[in-house]
N, CA, C and O of each residue as an XYZ file, in Angstrom:
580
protein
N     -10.906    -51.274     41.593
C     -10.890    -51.259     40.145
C      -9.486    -50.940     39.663
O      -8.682    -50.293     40.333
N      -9.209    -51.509     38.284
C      -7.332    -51.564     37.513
C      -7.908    -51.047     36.366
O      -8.819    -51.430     35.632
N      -6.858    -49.684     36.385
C      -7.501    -48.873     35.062
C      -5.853    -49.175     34.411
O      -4.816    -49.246     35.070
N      -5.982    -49.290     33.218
C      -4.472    -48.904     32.139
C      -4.771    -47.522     31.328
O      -5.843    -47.380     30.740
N      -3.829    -46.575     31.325
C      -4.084    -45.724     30.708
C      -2.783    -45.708     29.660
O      -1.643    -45.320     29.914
N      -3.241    -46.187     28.547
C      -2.358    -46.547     27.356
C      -2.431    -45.440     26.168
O      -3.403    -45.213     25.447
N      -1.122    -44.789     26.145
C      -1.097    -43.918     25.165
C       0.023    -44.285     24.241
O       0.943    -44.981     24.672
N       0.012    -43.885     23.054
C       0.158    -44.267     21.672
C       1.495    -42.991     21.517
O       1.741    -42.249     22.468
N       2.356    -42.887     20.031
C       2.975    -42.435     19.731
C       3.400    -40.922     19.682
O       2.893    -40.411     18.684
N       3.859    -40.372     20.123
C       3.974    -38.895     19.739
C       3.155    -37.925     21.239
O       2.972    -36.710     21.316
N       2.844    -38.892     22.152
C       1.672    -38.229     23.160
C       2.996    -37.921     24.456
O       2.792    -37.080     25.331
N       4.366    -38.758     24.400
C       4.715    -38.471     24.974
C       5.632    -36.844     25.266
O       6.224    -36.395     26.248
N       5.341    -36.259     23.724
C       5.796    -35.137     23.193
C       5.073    -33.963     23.839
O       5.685    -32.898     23.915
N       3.727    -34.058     24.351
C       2.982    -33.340     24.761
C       3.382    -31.696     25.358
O       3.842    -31.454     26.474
N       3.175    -31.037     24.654
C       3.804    -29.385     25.573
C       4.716    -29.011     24.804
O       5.053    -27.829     24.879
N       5.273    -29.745     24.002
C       6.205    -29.657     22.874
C       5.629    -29.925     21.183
O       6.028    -29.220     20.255
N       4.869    -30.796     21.045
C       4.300    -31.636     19.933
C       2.300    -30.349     19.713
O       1.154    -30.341     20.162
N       3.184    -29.557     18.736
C       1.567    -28.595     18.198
C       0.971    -28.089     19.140
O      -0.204    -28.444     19.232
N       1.388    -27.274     20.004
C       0.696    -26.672     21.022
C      -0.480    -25.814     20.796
O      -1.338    -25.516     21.627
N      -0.417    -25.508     19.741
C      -1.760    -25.096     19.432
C      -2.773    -26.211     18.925
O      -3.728    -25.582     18.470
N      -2.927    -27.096     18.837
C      -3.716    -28.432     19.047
C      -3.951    -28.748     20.265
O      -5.033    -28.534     20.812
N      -2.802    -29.377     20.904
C      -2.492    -30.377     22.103
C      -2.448    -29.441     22.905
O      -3.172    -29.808     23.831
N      -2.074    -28.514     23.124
C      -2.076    -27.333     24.297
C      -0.371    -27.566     24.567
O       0.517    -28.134     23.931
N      -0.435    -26.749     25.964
C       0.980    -26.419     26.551
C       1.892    -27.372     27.537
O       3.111    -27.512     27.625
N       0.579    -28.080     28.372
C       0.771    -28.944     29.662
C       1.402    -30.134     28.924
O       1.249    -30.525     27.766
N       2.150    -30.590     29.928
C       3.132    -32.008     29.026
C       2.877    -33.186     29.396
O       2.392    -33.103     30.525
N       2.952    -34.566     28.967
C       2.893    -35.597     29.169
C       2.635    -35.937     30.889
O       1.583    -36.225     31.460
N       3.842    -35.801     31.370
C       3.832    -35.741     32.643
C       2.580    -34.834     33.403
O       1.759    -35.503     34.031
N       2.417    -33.509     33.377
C       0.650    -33.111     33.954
C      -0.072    -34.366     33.624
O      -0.490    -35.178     34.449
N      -0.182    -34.446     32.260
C      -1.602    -35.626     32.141
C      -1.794    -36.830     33.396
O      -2.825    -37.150     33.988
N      -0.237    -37.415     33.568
C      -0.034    -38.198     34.215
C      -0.973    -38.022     35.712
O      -1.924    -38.614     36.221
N       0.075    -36.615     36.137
C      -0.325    -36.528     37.587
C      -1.877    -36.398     37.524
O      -2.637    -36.975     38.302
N      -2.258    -35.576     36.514
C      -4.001    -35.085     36.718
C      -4.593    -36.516     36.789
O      -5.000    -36.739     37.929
N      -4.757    -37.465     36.018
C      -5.151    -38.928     35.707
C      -4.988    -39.132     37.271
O      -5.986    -39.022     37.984
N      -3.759    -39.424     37.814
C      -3.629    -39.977     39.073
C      -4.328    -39.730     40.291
O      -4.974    -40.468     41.036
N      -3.932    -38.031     40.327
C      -4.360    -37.832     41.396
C      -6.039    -37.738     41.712
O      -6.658    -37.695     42.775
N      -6.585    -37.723     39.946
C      -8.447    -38.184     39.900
C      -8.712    -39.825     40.524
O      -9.647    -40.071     41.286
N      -7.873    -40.710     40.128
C      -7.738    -42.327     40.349
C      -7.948    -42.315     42.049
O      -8.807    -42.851     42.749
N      -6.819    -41.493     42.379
C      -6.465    -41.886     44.081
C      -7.476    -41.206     44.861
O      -7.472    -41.409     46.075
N      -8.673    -40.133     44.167
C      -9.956    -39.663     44.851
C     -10.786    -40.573     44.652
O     -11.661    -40.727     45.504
N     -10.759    -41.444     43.474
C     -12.112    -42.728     43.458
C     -11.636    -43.850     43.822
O     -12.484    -44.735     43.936
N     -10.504    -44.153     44.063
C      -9.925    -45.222     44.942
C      -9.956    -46.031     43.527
O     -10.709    -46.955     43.219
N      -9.097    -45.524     42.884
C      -9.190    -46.835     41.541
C      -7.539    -46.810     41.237
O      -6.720    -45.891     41.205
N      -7.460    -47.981     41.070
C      -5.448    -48.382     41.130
C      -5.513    -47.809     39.251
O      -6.427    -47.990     38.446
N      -4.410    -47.226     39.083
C      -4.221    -46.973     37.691
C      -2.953    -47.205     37.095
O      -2.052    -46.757     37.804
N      -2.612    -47.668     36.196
C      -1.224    -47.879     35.479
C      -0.947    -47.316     33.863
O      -1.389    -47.865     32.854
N       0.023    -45.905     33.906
C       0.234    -45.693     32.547
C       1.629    -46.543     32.068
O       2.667    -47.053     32.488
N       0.827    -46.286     30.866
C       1.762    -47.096     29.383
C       2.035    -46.513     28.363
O       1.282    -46.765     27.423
N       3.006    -45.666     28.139
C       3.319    -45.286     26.225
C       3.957    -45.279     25.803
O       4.956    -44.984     26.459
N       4.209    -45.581     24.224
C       4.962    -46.204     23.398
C       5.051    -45.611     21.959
O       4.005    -45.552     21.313
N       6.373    -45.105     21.326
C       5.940    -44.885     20.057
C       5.649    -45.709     19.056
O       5.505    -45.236     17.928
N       5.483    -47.347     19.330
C       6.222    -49.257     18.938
C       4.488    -49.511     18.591
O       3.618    -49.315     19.439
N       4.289    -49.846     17.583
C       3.100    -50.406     17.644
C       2.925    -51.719     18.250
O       1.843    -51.881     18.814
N       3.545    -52.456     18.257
C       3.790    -54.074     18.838
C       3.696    -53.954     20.459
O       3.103    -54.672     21.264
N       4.541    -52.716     20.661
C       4.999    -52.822     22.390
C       3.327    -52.520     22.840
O       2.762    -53.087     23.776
N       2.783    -51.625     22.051
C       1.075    -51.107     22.229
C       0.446    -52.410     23.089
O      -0.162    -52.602     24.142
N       1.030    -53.244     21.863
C       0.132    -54.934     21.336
C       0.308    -55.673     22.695
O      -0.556    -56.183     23.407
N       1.851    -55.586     22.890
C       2.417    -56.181     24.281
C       1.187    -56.076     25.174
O       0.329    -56.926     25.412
N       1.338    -54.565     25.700
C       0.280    -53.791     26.835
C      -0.612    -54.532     27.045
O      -0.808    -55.336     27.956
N      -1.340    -54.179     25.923
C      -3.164    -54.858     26.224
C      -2.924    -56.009     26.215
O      -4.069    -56.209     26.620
N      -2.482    -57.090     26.133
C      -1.795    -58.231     26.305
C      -1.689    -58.634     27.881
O      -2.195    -59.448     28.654
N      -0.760    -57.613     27.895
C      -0.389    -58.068     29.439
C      -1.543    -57.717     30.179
O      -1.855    -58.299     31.219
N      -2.365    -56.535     29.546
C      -3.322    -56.263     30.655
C      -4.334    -57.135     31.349
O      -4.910    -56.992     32.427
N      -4.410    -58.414     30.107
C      -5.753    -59.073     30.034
C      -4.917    -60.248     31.460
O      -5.565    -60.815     32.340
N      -3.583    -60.313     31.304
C      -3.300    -61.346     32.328
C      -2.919    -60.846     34.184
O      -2.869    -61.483     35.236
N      -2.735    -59.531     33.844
C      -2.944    -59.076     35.034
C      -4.537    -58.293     35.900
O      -4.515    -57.565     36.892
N      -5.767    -58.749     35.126
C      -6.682    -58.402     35.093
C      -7.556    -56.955     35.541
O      -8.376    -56.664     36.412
N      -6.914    -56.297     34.487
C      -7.245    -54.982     33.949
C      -8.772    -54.400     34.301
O      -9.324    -54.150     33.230
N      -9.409    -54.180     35.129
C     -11.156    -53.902     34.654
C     -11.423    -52.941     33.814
O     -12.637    -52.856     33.627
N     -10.569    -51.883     32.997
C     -10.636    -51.573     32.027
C      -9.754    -50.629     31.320
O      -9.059    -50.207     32.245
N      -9.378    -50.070     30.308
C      -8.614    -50.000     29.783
C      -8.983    -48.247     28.752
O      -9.867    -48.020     27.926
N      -8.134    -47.545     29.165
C      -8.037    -45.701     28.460
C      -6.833    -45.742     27.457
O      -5.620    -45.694     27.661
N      -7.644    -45.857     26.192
C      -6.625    -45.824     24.919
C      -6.494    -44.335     24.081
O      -7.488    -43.755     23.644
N      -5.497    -43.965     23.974
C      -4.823    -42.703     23.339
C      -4.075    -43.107     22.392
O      -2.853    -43.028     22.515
N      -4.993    -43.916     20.601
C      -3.465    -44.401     20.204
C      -2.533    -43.706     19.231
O      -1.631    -44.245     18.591
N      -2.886    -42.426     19.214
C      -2.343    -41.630     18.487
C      -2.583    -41.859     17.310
O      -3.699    -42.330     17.086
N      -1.494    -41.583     15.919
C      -1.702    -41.746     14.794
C      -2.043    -43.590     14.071
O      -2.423    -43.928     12.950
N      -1.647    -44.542     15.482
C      -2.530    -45.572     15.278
C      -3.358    -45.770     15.175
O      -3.611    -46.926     14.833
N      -4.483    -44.801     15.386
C      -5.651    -44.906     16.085
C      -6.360    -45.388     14.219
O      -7.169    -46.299     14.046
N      -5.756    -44.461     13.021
C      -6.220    -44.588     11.828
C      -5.684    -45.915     10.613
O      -6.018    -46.352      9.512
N      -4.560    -46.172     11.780
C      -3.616    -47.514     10.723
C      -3.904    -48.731     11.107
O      -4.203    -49.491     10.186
N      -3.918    -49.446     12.853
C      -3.290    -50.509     13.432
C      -4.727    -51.440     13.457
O      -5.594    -51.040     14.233
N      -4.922    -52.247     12.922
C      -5.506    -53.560     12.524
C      -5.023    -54.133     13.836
O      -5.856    -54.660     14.572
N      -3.599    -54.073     14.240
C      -2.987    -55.081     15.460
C      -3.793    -54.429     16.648
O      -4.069    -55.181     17.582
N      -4.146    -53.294     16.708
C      -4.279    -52.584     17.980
C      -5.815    -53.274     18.114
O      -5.958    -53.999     19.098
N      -6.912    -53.125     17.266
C      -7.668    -53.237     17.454
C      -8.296    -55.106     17.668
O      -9.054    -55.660     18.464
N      -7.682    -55.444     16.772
C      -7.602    -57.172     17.051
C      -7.010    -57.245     18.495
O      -7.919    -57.638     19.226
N      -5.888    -57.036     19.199
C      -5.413    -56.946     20.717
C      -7.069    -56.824     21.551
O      -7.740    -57.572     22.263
N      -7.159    -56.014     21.221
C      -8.497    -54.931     22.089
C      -9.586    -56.418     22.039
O     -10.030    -56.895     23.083
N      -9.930    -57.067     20.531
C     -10.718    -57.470     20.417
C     -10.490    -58.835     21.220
O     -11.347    -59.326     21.954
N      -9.394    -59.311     21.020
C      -8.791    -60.591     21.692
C      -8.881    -60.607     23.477
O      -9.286    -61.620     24.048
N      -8.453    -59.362     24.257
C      -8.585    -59.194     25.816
C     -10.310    -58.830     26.194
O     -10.712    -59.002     27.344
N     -11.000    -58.452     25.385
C     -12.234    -58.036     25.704
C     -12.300    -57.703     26.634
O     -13.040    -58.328     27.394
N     -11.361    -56.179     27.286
C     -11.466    -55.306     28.088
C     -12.088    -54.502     28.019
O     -11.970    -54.153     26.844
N     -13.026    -53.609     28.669
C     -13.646    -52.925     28.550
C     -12.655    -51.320     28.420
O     -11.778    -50.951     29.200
N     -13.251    -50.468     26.950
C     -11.987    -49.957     26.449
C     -12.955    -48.325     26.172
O     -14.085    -48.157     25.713
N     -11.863    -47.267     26.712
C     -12.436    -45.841     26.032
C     -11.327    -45.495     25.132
O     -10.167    -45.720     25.480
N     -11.602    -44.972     24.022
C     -11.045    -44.281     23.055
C     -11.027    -42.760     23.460
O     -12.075    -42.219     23.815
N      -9.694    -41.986     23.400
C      -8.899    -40.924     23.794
C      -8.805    -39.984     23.199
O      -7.596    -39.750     23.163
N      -9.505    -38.981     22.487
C      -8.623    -37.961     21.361
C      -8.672    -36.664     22.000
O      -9.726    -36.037     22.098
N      -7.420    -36.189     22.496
C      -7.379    -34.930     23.265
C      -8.028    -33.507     22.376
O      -8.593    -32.515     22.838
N      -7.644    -33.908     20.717
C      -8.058    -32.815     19.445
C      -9.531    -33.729     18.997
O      -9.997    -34.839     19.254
N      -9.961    -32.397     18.091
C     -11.143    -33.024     17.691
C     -10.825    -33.411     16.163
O     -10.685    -32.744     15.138
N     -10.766    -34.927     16.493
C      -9.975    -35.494     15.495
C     -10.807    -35.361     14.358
O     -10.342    -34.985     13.282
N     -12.182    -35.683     14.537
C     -13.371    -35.644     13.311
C     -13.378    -34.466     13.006
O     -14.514    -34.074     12.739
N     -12.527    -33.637     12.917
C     -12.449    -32.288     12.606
C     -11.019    -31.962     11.634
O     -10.947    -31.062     10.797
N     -10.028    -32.845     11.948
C      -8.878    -32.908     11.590
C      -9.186    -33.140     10.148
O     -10.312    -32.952      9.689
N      -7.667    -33.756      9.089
C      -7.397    -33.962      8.028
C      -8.220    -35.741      7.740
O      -8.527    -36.564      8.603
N      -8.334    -35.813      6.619
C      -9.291    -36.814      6.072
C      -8.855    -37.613      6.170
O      -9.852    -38.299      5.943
N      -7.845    -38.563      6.399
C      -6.947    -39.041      6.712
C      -7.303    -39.869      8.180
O      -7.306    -41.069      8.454
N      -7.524    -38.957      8.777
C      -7.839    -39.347     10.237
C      -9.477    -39.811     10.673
O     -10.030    -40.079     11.739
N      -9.877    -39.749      9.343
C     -11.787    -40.228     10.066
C     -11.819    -40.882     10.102
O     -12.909    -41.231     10.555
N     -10.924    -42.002      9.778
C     -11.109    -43.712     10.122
C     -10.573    -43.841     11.732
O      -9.836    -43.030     12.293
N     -11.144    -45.085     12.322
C     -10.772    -45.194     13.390
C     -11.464    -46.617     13.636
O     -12.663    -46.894     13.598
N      -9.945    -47.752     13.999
C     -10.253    -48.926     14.031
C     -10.412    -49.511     15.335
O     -10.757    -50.662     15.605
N     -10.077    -48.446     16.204
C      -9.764    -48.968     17.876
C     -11.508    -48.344     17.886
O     -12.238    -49.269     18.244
N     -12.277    -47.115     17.605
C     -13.472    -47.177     17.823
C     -14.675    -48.481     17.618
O     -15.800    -48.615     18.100
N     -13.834    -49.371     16.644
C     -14.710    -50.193     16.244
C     -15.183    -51.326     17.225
O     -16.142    -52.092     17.119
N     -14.042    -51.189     18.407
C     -14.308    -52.325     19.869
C     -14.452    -51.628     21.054
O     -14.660    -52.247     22.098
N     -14.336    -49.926     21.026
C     -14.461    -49.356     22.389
C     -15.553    -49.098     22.431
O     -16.395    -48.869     21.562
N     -15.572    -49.140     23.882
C     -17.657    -49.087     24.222
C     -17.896    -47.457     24.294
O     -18.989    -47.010     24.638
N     -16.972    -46.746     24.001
C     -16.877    -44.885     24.196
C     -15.438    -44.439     23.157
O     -14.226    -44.623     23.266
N     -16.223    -43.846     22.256
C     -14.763    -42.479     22.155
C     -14.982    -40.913     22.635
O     -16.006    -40.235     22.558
N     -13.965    -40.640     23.043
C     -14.061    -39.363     23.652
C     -13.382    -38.372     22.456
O     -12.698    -39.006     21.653
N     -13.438    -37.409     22.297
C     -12.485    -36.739     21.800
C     -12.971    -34.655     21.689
O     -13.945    -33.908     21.775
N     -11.971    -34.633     21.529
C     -11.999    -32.696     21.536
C     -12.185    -32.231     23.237
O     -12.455    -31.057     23.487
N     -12.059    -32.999     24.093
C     -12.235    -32.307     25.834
C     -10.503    -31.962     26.513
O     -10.299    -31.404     27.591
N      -9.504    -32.422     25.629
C      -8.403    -32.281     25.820
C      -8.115    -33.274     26.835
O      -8.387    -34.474     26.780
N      -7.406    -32.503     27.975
C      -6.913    -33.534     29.093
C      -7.991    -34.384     30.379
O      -7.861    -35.273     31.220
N      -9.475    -33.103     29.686
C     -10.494    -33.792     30.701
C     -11.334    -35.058     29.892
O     -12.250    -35.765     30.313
N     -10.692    -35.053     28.655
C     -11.371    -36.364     28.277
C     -10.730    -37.697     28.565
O     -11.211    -38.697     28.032
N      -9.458    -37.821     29.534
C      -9.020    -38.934     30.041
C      -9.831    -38.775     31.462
O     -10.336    -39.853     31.774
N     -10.054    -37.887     32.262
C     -11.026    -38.534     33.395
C     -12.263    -38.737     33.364
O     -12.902    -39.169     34.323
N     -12.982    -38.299     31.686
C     -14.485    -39.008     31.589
C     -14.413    -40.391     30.925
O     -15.290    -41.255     30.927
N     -13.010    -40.437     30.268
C     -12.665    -41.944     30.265
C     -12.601    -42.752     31.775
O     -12.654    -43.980     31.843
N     -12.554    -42.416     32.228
C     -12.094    -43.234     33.679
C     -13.170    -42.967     34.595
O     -12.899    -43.514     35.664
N     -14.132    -42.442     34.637
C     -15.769    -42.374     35.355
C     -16.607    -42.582     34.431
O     -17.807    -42.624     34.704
N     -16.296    -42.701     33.554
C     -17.156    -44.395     32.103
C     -16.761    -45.718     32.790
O     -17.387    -46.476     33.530
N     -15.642    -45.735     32.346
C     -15.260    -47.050     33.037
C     -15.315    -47.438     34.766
O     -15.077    -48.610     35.060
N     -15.486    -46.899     35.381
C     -16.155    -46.744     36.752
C     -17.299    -46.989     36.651
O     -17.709    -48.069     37.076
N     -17.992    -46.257     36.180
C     -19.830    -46.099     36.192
C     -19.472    -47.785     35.190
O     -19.302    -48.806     35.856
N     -19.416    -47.844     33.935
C     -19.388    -49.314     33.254
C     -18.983    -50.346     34.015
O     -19.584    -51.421     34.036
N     -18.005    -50.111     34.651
C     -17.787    -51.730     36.205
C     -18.649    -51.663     36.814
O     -18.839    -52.733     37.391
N     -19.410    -50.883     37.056
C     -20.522    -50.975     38.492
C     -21.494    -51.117     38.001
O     -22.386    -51.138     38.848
N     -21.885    -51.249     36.919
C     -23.629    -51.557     36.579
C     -23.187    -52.974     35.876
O     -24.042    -53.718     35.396
């Protein structure tokens, strides 16, 4: 199995960016934790992030031609703006989890929209860094049935 783990703007700030939200651990932990869960289920994984909404667009793009079996989206403050992100999503018909390390439905009003939920078969949100590996044993358990 080809997981993409695609994160969005400002995530690469992590450990630095509201630590009392996002916590302390930085971009890089997420990385290794993601990985070294991948290389216990034997699932190939590839991260991606970008502060570019387009370069986002690129990603899932490319993912659909290098054949992705599914796809862990974190798109940050896109997650409430990008029409592009979610048309992408809709266009590769990858099988897709939605990412929110905070509990965003908890956040400012601003943020209860969410257009990438409108094509992912899961959103996760408020588990912090363990909600990228129940993204990725969704999409495991979802390839195999």
């Amino acid at each position: 199995m080809k997981i993409l783990v695609l994160n969005g703007p400002n995530l690469n700030m992590l450990g630095i960016r509201e630590p009392d939200i996002y916590g302390k651990r930085t971009y890089r932990d997420l990385i290794d934790m993601i990985k070294a869960h991948c290389d216990e289920k034997g699932i190939e994984v590839t991260f991606k992030q970008s502060n570019h909404e387009g370069a986002l667009v690129d990603f899932i793009q490319q993912a659909y031609f290098e054949k992705v079996d599914g796809i862990v989206i974190n798109p940050g403050a896109y997650t409430h703006t990008s029409v592009a992100l979610l048309d992408a999503l809709k266009a590769v018909q990858i099988p897709t989890v939605e990412v929110h390390i905070s509990e965003v439905d908890k956040r400012e009003e601003f943020r209860q929209i969410s257009y990438v939920s409108l094509v992912a078969a899961k959103t996760i949100m408020g588990m912090g860094f363990e909600g990228y590996i129940e993204a990725v044993d969704f999409l495991a358990r979802f390839s195999a049935s």
